[in-house]
C-alpha positions, 0 to 999 in steps of 0.5 A, a space after each residue: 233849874 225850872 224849865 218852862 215853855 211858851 208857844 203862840 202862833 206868830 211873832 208878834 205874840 212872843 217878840 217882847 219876851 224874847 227881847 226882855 229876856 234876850 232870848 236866841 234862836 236854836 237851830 234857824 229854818 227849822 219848824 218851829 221858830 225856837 228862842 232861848 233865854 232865862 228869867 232868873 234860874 228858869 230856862 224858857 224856850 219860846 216857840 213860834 208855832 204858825 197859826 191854827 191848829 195843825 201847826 199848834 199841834 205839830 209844833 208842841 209834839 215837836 217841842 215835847 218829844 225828849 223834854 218835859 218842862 214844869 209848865 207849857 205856857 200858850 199865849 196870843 190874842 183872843 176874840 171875846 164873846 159878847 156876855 162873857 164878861 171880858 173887855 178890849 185890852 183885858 186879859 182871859 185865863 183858860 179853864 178849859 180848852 174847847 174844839 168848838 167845830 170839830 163834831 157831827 153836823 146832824 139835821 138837828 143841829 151841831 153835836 160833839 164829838 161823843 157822837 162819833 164815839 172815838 176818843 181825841 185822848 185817852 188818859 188815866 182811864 178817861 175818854 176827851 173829846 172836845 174838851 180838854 182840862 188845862 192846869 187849875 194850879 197855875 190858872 188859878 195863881 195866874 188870876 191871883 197874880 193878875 188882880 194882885 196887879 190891879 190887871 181886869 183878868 176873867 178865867 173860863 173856857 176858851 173855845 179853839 175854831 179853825 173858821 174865826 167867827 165874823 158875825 154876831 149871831 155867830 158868835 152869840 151861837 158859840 157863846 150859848 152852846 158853849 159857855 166860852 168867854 174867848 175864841 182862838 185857833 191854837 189852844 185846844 190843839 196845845 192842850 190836847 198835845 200837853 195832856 197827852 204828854 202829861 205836862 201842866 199847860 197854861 193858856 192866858 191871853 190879850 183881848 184884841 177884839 170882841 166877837 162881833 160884825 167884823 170890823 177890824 178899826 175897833 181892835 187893839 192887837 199890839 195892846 192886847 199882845 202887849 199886854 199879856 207878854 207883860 204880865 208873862 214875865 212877871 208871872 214867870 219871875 214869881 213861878 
């Protein structure tokens, strides 16, 4: 039986894959908030993780101590950059996974951790600093599945924050340094938990809103939640 993991920072973000699936929660007031439930022959464990990245990582190191499932998937809503291509209610699937804060704030300007010198992960002889790799295989059929849907679906890297950006020059600033096409503030840490353990890590998700002068009347979160939850199951069906 295949084995498959999701995690997201707060219920909203997994609560219609718990009910579609029927999924039960395991061992109430204990961190995280895990539900149980199968697709098929596909045991999946849903996890609750809490927001930003100390809770993202400490609830993946819990979920993979003494089991391996065949994907870890990481899901929410996302903030897309202006220029990057993605619209409201589109759905992003990761490339890569980028720690776009941490680093060295130097007198001429931001720079990643290379400076420092000290690896976050160190894997089959390769040093990761702030990026770290995410499966291709199921990135690229997650894309596939979604223009087969007729769903608007762009794949690139996404950048993990722990200060949401609320202006446009800020954002504009994250998109020209990096090249992302979204922000978050979970997925970097999941991804670096996953590649450290070895395991396959997919990270797709809903469009809430575009990074901009914050204004919250323009965003859709229960469309972009909803969104990719629906898309989830269907991926998963055919995984």
């Amino acid at each position: 039986m295949k084995s498959i993991f999701v995690t997201a920072s707060v219920m909203q973000e997994l609560s219609l894959l718990i009910r579609s699936i029927g999924a039960v929660q395991t061992k109430p007031d204990m961190f995280p908030d895990i539900y149980r439930g199968r697709i098929g022959d596909k045991d999946i464990t849903l996890a609750v993780t809490g927001i930003g990245k100390i809770n993202a990582a400490s609830a993946t190191t819990v979920l993979l101590q003494g089991r391996t499932p065949d994907l870890l998937v990481n899901t929410g809503c996302a903030g897309a950059y202006q220029g990057g291509g993605l619209t409201v209610g589109g759905l992003a699937v990761a490339t890569s996974e980028i720690l776009a804060d941490d680093g060295v704030l130097t007198p001429e300007g931001w720079q990643p951790l290379d400076l420092i010198g000290i690896p976050l992960v160190k894997r089959s002889g390769k040093a990761y600093f702030n990026e770290f790799p995410l499966s291709m295989q199921a990135a690229g059929k997650a894309a596939s599945l979604a223009a087969a849907l007729g769903l608007s679906t762009i794949r690139g890297k996404f950048l993990t924050v722990s200060t949401c950006s609320g202006t446009s020059a800020r954002g504009d600033e994250l998109f020209s340094r990096f090249g992302g096409i979204c922000e978050n503030m979970e997925g970097a840490a999941v991804a670096q938990v996953a590649l450290r353990y070895g395991v396959d890590c997919l990270e797709i998700r809903g469009v809430s809103n575009m990074v901009e002068n914050r204004d919250m009347s323009s965003w859709n979160i229960p469309g972009a939640v909803e969104a990719v939850q629906r898309f989830l199951l269907k991926y998963i069906e055919e995984f």
